[in-house]
N, C-alpha and C positions, 0 to 999 in steps of 0.2 A: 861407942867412941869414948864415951867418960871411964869406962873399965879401961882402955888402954892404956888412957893418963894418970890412974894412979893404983896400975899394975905392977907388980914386980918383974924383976930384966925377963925370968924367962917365961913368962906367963903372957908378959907384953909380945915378945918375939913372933909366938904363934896367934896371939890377936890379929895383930898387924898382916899377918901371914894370908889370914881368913881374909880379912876386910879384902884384901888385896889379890885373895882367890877368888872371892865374891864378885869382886868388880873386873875380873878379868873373864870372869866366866860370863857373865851377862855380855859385855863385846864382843866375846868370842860367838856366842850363841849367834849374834847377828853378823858378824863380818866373815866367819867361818867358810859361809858359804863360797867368798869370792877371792879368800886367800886358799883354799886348798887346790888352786891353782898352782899357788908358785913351791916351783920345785922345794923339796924340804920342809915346808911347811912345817908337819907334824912333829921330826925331829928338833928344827926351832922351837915350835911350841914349848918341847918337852925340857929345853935346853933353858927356856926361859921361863920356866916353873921350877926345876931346878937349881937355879939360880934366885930366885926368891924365897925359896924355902931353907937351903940350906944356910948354917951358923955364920960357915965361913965366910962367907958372902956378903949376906945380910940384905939382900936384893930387896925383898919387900920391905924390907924398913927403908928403905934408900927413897923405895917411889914414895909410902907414906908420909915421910919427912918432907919431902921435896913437892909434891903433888896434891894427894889426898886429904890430908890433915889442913891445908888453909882451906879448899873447897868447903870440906866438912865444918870446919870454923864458919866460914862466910856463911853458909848455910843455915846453923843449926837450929835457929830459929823455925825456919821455917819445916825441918824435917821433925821436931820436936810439936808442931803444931799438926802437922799430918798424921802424924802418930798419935796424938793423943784425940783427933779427929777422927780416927781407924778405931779405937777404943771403945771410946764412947758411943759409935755407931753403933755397936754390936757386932761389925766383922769378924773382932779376931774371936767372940764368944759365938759365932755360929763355925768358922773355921777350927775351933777345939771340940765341938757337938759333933762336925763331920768328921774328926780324924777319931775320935771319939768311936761312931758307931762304924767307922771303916776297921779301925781296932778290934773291935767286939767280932765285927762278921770275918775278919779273918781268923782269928779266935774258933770262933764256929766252925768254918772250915777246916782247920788246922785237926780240931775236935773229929770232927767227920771223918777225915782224913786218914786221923791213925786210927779212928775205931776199923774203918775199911780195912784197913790194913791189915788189921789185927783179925779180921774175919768175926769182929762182932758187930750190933747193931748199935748205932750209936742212940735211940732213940729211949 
């Protein structure tokens, strides 16, 4: 949120964009289920991601300005204490260990993969 404030216009544009993808995407994930009921849906969806995305518009800066940006204000206290509470745990340093050796053994595969391919032994 602090890169957005003191971004330049078009770097801010698609910040704002994210945050605003981000938080749309986590709703969606949970309400998804009992709006692909009503007729259109997805077409709305995509109407209303379109509209936050594009320049002309400026949709996601509309809801940031209007919505997101005081929450996160009101907030940041307390998200900035969580965060730095996630830190100090050691989660995000065992979450980078795991994407880490999930890295590596795809690596390996990938490795394997084309030696197979190639009709040699990768060993």
């Amino acid at each position: 949120m602090r890169s957005i404030e003191s971004s330049e216009h078009q770097t801010t544009q698609w910040l704002i964009y994210w945050v605003v993808y981000g938080l749309f995407g986590c709703v969606d994930t949970f309400v998804d289920f009992f709006l692909y009921w009503i007729p259109f849906w997805y077409p709305l969806k995509a109407c209303f991601l379109l509209w936050c995305m594009l320049p002309q518009w400026q949709g996601a800066t509309f809801l940031y300005n209007s919505f997101i940006k005081d929450a996160f204000k009101k907030n940041e206290d307390q998200i900035d204490a969580a965060l730095s509470k996630i830190s100090s745990s050691g989660v995000a340093d065992a979450a980078a260990a795991a994407v880490g050796s999930v890295a590596s053994a795809a690596a390996d595969a990938h490795k394997t993969a084309t030696a197979n391919a190639a009709g040699t032994d990768s060993s």
